[in-house]
N, C-alpha and C positions, 0 to 999 in steps of 0.2 A: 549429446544432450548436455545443455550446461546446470549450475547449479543452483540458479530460477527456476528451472522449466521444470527438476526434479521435484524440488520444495511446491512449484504452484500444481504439479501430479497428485503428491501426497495430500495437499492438503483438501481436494477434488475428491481425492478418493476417501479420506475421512468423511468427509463432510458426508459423501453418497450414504457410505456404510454406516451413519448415524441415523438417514433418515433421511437427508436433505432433499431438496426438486432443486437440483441445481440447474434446469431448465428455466426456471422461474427467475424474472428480475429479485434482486432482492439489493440491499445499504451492503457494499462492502467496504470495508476500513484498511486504509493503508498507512506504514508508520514508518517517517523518515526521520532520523537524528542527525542534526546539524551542530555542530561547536561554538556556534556564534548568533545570537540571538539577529543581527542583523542580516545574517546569512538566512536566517531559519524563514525568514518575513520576504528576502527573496525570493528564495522556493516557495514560500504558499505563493505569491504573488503568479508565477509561473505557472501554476498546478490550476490555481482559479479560475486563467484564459482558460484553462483546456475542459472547464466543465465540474470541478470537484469543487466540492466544499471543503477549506480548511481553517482547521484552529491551531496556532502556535503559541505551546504552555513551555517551560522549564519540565526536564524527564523528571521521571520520580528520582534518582539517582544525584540529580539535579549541576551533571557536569556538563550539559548540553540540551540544546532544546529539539524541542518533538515536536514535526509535522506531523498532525493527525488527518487527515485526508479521507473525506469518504465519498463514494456514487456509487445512485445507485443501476443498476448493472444484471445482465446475465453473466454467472461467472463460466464462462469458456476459458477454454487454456488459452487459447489463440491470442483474445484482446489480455488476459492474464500476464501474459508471455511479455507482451510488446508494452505494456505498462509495467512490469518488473524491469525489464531491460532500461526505460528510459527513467524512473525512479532515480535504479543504480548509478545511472552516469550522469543524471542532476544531480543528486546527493553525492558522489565521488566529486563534482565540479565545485562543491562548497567545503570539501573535507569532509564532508559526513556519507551516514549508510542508510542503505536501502534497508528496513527490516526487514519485508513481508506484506502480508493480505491477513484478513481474517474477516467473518461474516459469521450471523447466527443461523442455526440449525431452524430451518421454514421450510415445512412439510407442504 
């Protein structure tokens, strides 16, 4: 098991143990940091054919810019899994990184 598939476990398993119907569609957000603001507008550009909505702002840290990415979605591990994976290696293909997921707790 690699170290997507753990992080997109845990965060399945929080989510449950708070309350969540992660059965139910719900907006989930994903965040990718790029180094290059013209890099960053690549990848949303990428991300937008495939369905998502993206906003590219300067991180709060403000050494790189943040793809904010969201759809919305059943969170399954399965499409979780295979949207972590192709994130990381878009984001690795511009120098930047894959964060993660996150969504809010909808009972």
């Amino acid at each position: 098991m690699n170290k997507a598939t753990k992080a997109n476990e845990r965060v399945l398993y929080h989510l449950r143990r708070l309350g969540a119907d992660t059965s139910k569609p719900r907006e989930v957000e994903f965040f990718i940091y790029i180094p290059t603001e013209e890099g960053a507008y690549r990848v949303a550009a990428e991300i937008q054919k495939e369905g998502f909505d993206v906003h590219v702002e300067l991180s709060s840290r403000g050494d790189r810019w943040l793809c904010f990415a969201t759809k919305t979605l059943v969170p399954l591990l399965d499409e979780l899994n295979q949207i972590s994976e192709h994130f990381t290696n878009l984001a690795e293909s511009y120098g930047g990184k894959y964060d993660g997921w996150g969504t809010g707790i909808e009972r």
